[in-house]
C-alpha distance (Angstrom), angle and dihedral (degrees) to the residues before:
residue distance angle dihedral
X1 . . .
X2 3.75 . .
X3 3.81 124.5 .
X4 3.52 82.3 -126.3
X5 3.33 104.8 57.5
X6 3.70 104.4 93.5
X7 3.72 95.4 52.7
X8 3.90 119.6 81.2
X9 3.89 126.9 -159.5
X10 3.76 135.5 -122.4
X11 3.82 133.6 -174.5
X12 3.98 111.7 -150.8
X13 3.73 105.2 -136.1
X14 3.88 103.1 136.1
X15 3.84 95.6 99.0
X16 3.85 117.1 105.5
X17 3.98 102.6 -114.0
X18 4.08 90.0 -122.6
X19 4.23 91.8 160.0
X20 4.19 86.4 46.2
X21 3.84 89.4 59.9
X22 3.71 93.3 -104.1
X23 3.65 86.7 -62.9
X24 4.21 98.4 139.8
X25 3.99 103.4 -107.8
X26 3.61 102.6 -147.5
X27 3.89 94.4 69.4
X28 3.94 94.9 48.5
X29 3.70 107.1 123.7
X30 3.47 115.4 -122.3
X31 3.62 112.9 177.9
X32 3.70 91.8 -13.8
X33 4.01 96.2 -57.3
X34 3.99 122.0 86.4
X35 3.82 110.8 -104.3
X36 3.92 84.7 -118.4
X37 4.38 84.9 70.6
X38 3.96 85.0 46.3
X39 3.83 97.5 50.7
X40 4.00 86.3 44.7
X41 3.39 90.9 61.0
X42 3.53 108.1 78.9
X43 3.71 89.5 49.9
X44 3.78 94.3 62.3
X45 3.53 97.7 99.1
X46 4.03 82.3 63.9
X47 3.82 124.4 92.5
X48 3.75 94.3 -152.9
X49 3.78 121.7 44.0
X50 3.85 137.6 153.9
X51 3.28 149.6 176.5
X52 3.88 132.2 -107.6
X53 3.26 102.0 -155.5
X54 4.43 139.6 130.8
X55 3.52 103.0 -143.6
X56 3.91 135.5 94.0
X57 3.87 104.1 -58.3
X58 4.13 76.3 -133.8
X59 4.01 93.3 69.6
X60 4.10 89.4 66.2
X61 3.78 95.6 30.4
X62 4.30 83.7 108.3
X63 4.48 78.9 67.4
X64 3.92 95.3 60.1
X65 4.09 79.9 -139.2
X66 4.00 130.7 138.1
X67 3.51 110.4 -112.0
X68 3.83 116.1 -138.7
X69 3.87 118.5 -163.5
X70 3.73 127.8 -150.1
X71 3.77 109.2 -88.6
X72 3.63 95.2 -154.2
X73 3.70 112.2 34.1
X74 4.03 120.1 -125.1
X75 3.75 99.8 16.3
X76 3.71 92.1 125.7
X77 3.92 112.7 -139.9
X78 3.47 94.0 -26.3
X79 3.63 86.9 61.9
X80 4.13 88.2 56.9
X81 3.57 96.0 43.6
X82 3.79 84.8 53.9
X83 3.76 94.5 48.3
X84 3.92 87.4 50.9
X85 3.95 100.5 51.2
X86 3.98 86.4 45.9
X87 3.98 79.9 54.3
X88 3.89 98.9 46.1
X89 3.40 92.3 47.0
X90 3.71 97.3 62.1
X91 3.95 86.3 56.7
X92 3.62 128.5 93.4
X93 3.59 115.5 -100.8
X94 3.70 104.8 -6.9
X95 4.04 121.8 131.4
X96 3.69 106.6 170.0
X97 3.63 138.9 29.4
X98 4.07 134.1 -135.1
X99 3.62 116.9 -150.8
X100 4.26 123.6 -170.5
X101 3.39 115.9 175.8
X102 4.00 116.8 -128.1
X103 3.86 93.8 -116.0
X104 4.19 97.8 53.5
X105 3.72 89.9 85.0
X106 3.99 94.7 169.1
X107 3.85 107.4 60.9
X108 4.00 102.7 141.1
X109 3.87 110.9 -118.4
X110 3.86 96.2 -110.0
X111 4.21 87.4 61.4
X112 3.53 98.8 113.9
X113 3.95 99.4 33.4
X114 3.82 78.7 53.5
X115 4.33 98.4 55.0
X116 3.71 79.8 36.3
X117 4.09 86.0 70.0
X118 3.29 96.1 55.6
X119 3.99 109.2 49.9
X120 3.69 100.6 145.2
X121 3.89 102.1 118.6
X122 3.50 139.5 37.6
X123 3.92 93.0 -88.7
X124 3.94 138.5 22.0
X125 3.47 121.1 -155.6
X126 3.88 141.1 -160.9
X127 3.37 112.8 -116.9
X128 4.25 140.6 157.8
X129 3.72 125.7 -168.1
X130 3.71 97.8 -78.8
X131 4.00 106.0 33.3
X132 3.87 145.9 12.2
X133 3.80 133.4 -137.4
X134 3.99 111.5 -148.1
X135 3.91 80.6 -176.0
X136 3.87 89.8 64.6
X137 3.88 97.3 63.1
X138 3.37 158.8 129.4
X139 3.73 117.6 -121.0
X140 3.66 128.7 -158.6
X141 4.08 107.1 -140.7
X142 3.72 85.2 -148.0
X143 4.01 85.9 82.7
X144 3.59 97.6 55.4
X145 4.28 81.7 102.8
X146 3.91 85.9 50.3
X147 3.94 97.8 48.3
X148 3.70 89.6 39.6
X149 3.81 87.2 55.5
X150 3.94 98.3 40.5
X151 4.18 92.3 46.9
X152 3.96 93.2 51.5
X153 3.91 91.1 42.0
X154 3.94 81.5 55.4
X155 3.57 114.0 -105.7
X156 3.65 116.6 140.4
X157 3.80 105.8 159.7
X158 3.82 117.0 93.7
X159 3.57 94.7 -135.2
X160 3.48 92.4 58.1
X161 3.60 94.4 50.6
X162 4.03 87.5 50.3
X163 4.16 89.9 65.0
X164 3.46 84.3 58.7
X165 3.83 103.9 59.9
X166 3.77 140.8 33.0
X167 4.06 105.3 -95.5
X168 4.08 134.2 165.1
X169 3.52 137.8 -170.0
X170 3.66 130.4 -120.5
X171 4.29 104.7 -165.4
X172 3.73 122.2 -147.6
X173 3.13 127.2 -156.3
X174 3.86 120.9 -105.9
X175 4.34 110.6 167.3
X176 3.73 97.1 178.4
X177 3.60 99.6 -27.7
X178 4.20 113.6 71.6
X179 3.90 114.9 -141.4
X180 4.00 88.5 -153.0
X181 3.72 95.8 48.1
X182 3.86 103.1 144.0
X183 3.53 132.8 -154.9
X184 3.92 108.1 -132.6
X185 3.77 97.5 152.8
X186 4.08 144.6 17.9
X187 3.87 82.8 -94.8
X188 3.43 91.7 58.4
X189 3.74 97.3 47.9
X190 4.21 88.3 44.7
X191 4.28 72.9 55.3
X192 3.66 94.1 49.9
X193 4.38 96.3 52.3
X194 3.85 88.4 49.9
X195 3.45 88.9 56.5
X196 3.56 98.6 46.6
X197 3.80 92.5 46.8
X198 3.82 87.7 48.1
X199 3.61 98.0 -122.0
C-alpha cells in the first residue's frame, strides 16, 4: 500500500477568472498546455483526482477527471475546498484532501508526497521562506463538519478559516525561482513562458 493512498487530489478551478478578463483560466496556454494540465500534474502520483470547477463538465472532458462544483455558490476557495472534502469523503479509503489551484503552475512533482510527511494537524500548507499558500494544502476530511459550520456562519476568507483549525507549514525551497508563483493576469502568464524557456 502506498502512503499515499488515502489522500485524494483536487485542482481549484471554480473561481471566475475576474484579473484574466473573464477569459476562463484553466484553458490559458502556458507553454502550449492549458494551466488546468499543469496544475494536474502534481497530483499524478494520486489515484483519485478531480476538478473543482463551475463550468460544463464537457469543457474538461479532454482530462478524463470528475468535476466537482461549488456546493455553496460564491464562497471563493473555501467554497471549492469544501466542495472537494464533501467529494473525498464519499470515496473509499480516502482521509485527507490536496488542493492546487489552476494558476500555481510550478508545484515540484514530489508536493504532495512532501505535505503527506507531515500529517500531524488538521491542515498542511505550502509554504517558502517568505510566503504561504493555504490553497496548496493538505486537508484533513475530518473538518468537513468544521468548514461546513464556518462557510454557513459566513466566513469566506482563508485566513479566517485558518484561526479556526490546527494547521502547519511544510516550506519549499524556491532560490530565485518561487514554487507558488501564480498566474493572476496575462502579465503573469507572459512571466511564467520566460521562465520556462529560461530567459
Amino acid at each position: 500500500m502506498s502512503e499515499l493512498d488515502d489522500i485524494a487530489g483536487l485542482v481549484l478551478a471554480g473561481g471566475a477568472s475576474s484579473r484574466f478578463g473573464g477569459f476562463p483560466k484553466a484553458f490559458a496556454l502556458l507553454a502550449g498546455k492549458p494551466l488546468i494540465a499543469h496544475a494536474l500534474r502534481p497530483l499524478v502520483t494520486l489515484e483519485r483526482r478531480a476538478i473543482n470547477a463551475n463550468r460544463s463538465e464537457a469543457e474538461f472532458a479532454a482530462f478524463g477527471t470528475t468535476i466537482v462544483p461549488d456546493l455553496i455558490p460564491d464562497a471563493g476557495p473555501l467554497g471549492g475546498i469544501h466542495a472537494g472534502l464533501v467529494w473525498a469523503a464519499g470515496l473509499n479509503g480516502a482521509r485527507w484532501l490536496a488542493t492546487v489551484p489552476v494558476d500555481t503552475p510550478f508545484l515540484p512533482d514530489d508536493f504532495v508526497k512532501r505535505l503527506a510527511a507531515s500529517r500531524d494537524a488538521e491542515a498542511v500548507i505550502a509554504a517558502t521562506r517568505i510566503d504561504r499558500s493555504p490553497v496548496c494544502a493538505l486537508w484533513d476530511l475530518q473538518q468537513l463538519p468544521d468548514i461546513d459550520f464556518a462557510l454557513k456562519r459566513g466566513v469566506r476568507k482563508m485566513t479566517d478559516y485558518l484561526k479556526l483549525i490546527t494547521w502547519r507549514t511544510v516550506v519549499f525551497p524556491s532560490g530565485s525561482e518561487d514554487p507558488l508563483f501564480n498566474v493572476n493576469s496575462a502579465e503573469n502568464l507572459s512571466d511564467a513562458e520566460r521562465r520556462l524557456r529560461g530567459a
